[in-house]
C-alpha positions as CSV (number, residue, x, y, z in Angstrom):
1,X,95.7,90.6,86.5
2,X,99.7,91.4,87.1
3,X,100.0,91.4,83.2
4,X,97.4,93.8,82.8
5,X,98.6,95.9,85.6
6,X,102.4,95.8,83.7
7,X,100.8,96.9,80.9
8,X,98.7,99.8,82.1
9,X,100.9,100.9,84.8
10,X,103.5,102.7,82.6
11,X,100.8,105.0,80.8
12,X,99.4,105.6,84.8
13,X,103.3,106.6,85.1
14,X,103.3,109.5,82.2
15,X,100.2,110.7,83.1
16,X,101.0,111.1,86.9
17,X,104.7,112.4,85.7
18,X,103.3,115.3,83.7
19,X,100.4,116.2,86.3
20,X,101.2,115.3,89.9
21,X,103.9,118.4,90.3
22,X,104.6,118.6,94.2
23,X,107.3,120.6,95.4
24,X,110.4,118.9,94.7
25,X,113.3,120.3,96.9
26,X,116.4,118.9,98.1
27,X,117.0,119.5,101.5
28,X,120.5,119.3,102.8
29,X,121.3,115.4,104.0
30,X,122.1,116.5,107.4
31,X,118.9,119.0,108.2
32,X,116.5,115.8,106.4
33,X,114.3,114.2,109.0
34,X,112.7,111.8,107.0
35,X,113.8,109.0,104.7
36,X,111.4,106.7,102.7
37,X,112.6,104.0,101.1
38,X,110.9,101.5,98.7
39,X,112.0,98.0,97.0
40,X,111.1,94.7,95.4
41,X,111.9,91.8,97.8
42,X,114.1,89.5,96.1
43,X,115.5,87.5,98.7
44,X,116.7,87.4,102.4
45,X,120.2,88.7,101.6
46,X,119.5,91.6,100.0
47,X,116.3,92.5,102.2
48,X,119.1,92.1,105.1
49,X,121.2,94.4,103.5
50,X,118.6,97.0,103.5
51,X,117.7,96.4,107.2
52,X,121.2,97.2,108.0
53,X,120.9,100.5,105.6
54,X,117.5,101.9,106.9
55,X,119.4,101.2,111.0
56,X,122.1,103.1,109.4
57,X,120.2,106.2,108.4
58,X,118.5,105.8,112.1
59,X,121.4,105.9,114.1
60,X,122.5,109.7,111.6
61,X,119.1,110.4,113.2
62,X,116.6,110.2,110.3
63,X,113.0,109.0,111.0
64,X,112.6,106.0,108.8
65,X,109.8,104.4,106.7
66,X,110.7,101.7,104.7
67,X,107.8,99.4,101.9
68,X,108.6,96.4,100.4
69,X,106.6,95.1,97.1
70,X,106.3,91.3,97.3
71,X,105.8,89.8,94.2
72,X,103.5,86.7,94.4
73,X,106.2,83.9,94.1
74,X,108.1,84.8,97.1
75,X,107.1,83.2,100.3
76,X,110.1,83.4,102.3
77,X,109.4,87.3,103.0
78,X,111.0,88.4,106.5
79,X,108.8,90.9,107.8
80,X,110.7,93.7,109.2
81,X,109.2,96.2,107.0
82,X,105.7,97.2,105.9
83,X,104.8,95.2,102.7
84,X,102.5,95.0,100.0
85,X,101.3,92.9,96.9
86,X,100.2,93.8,93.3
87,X,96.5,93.1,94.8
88,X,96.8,95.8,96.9
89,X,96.6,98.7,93.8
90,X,93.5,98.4,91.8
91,X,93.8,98.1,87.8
92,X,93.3,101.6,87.8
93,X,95.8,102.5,90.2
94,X,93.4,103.2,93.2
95,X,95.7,102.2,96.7
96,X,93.8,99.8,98.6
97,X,95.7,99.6,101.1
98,X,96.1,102.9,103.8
99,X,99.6,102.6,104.9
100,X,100.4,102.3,101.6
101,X,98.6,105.5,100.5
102,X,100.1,107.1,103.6
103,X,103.7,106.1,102.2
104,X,103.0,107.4,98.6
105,X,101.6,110.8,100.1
106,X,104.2,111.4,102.7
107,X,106.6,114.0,102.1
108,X,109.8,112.7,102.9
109,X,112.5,114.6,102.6
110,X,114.8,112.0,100.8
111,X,112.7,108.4,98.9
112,X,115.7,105.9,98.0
113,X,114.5,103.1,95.5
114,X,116.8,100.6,96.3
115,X,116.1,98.5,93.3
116,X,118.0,97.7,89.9
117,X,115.9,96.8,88.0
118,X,112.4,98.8,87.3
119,X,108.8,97.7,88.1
120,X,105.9,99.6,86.9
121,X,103.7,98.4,89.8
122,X,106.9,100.7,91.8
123,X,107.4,103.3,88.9
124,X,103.6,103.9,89.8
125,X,104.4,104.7,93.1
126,X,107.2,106.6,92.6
127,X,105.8,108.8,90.3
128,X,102.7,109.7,92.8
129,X,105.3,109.8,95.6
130,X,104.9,113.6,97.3
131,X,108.7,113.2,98.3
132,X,110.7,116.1,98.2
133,X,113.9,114.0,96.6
134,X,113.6,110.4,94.9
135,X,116.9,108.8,94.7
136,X,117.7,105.9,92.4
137,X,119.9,104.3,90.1
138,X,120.9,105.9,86.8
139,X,118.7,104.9,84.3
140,X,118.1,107.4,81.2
141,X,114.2,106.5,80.1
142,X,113.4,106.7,83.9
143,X,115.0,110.1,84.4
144,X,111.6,112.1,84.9
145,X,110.8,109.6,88.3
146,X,113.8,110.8,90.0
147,X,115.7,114.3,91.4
148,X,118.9,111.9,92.2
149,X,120.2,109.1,89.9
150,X,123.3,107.1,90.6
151,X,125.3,105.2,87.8
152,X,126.4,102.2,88.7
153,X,128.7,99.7,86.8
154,X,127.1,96.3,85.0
155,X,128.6,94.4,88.0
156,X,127.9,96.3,91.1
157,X,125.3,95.1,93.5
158,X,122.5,96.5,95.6
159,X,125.1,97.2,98.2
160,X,126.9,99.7,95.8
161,X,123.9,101.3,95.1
162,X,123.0,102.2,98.7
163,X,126.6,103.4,99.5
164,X,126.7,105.0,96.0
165,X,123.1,107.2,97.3
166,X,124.0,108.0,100.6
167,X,127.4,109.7,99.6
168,X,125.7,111.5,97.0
169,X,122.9,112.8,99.6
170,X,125.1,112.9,101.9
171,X,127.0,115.8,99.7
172,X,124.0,118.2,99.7
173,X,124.3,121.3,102.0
């Protein structure tokens, strides 16, 4: 079923690119109030790095939301966050699960995908996102998914790209 889903998710993407049209406005980093963010567990490091990130963005005063795909060969998730598996999107892209479809229709002021690699299960999500600003890394064939890219070097890590988007964010008035 994950195959299929891979397959059929990126013509889900296009569809939802060129007719889901919210209102996509950068507010200025320092009036946001709320920051989404969404990633692909990969392992207890970097999911600790992100905990540390999303306390960060607490303590600048930012109400935070933060979803975390698990894909179905890790077990060793640590569940700080609110999580979800392939399962819970239908083939054709229905959300099963409701604090999913909350996250996807909230309209956060800033959505960081703190990922470097792309997933269409997440691309999916992204691209029916209501959120006013999506903020990922740099990557030219993904460029309609996001208001904010950051370019990162071959070697730079998921730590780079979190400081890399909140100094860029942090820049808008």
């Amino acid at each position: 079923m994950l195959k299929i889903k891979k397959k059929l998710f990126p013509f889900y993407v296009k569809r939802l690119i060129k007719n889901n049209r919210p209102e996509r406005v950068s507010v200025g980093f320092e009036k946001a109030t709320t920051v989404g963010m969404l990633y692909t567990y990969k392992n207890k490091d970097q999911h600790h790095a992100i905990l540390q990130f999303s306390r960060k963005l607490k303590a600048m005063g930012k109400k935070m939301r933060v979803f975390c795909y698990i894909e179905e060969d890790n077990t060793d998730y640590d569940y700080h966050f609110s999580s979800f598996k392939h399962h819970d999107i239908h083939l054709f892209g229905k959300i099963k699960d409701s604090q999913l479809n909350e996250f996807v229709n909230t309209s956060f002021d800033y959505l960081y995908f703190i990922d470097l690699t792309p997933s269409p299960i997440l691309d999916y999500l992204l691209a029916k996102s209501k959120a006013k600003c999506r903020v990922g890394k740099f990557m030219p064939e993904r460029a309609a998914l996001f208001e904010i890219m950051v370019s990162l070097n071959e070697k730079d890590d998921i730590h780079n790209l979190m400081k890399q988007m909140l100094h860029y964010t942090a820049l808008l008035k």
